[in-house]
Every structure is written in C-alpha cells, then in structure tokens.
C-alpha positions in Angstrom: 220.3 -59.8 -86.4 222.9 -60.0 -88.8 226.5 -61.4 -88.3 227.7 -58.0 -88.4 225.7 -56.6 -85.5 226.2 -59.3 -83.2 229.8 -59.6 -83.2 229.9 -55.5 -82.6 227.6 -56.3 -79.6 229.6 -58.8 -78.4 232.8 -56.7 -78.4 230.8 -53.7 -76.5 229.9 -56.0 -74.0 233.6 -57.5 -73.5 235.0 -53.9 -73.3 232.2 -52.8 -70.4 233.5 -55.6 -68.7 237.0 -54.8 -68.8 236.0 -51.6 -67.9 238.6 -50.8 -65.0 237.2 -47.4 -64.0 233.3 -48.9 -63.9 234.9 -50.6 -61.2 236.8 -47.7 -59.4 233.4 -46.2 -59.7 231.9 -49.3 -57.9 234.2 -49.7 -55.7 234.7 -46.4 -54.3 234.0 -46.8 -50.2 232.9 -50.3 -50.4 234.2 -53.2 -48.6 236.0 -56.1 -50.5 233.2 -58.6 -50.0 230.3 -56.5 -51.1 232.2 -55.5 -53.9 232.2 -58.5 -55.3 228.9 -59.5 -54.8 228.1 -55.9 -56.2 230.1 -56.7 -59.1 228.6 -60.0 -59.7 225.3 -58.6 -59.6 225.9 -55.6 -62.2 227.5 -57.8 -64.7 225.2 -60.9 -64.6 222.8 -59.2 -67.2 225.6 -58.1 -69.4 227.0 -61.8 -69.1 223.4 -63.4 -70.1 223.2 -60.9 -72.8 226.9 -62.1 -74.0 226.0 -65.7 -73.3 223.0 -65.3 -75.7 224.8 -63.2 -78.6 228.1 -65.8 -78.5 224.7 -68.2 -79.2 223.4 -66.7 -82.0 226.6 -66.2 -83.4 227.3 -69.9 -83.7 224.1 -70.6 -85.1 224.6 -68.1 -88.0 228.3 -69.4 -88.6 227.1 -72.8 -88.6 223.6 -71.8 -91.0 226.3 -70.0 -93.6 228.3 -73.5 -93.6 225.1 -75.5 -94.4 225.0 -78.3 -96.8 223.5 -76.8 -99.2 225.4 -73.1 -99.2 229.2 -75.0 -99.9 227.2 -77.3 -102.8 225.9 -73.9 -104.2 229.6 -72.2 -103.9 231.5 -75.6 -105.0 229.2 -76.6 -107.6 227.0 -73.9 -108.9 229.6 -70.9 -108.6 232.4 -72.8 -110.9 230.0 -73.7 -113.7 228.9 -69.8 -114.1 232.4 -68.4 -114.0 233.4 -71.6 -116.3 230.3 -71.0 -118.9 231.0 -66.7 -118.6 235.0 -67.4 -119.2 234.6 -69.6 -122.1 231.8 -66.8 -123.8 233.9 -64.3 -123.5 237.2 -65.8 -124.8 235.3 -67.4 -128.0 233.8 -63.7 -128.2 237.2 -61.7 -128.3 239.5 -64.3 -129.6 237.6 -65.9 -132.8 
C-alpha cells in the first residue's frame, strides 16, 4: 500500500474509535461492566488493524530515508540541476 493509503486508514480507524455515538449505540440498556467488556471486544479488531498500519507506516518512512535514497537526492540531484543551470546560462547569455 502506499504511504498515502495507509495514513487515510489509520485516521478512519482513530475517528471509529472516537466515535461517541457507536458507543451510545452500544451502550444503550447495558450494564457498566459488560459494556466495557463489550467495548473491548468490538474495538480489538479495529485496534490490530491500527497496530498493523501504524507498522507499515514506519517501515515505508524508514524505506524512503534509506541510505541510498538521501545519497541519490544529496549527490545525484545537485549535479543534474548544477550541469542543466550551467547549459542554460552559457545558452542564453553567450
């Protein structure tokens, strides 16, 4: 998946569980204690499902600051803009 989509995910999944009237709905005629238990177990799939996207998102943030990404931005990107500047000044100016 790509950055893009996961972060999204991860946001719908942190506004169903602030969802305050999923849990009027749950808790409508239910004592306190199974409530809670009732809550725990409706939001443990959608807290595995975050625990695994907040996963994969570190591993693509840490992939796109690889070794060999910042050499290709710090090295390789500064000789191509240097190398296109330089053409076109000696093309317009001489």
């Amino acid at each position: 998946m790509r950055l893009g989509k996961i972060e999204n995910g991860i946001l719908e999944i942190k506004k169903v569980l602030a969802d305050k009237e999923r849990e009027k709905r749950m808790a409508s005629g239910v004592p306190q204690q199974a409530f809670e238990a009732e809550r725990a177990q409706a939001n443990r799939p959608l807290l595995e499902e975050l625990d695994t996207l907040e996963t994969e998102r570190g591993f693509k943030i840490e992939q796109r600051n690889s070794f060999l990404w910042r050499a290709v931005w710090n090295v390789a990107v500064p000789i191509i803009v240097s190398t296109a500047t330089a053409y076109l000044v000696s093309r317009f100016v001489f």
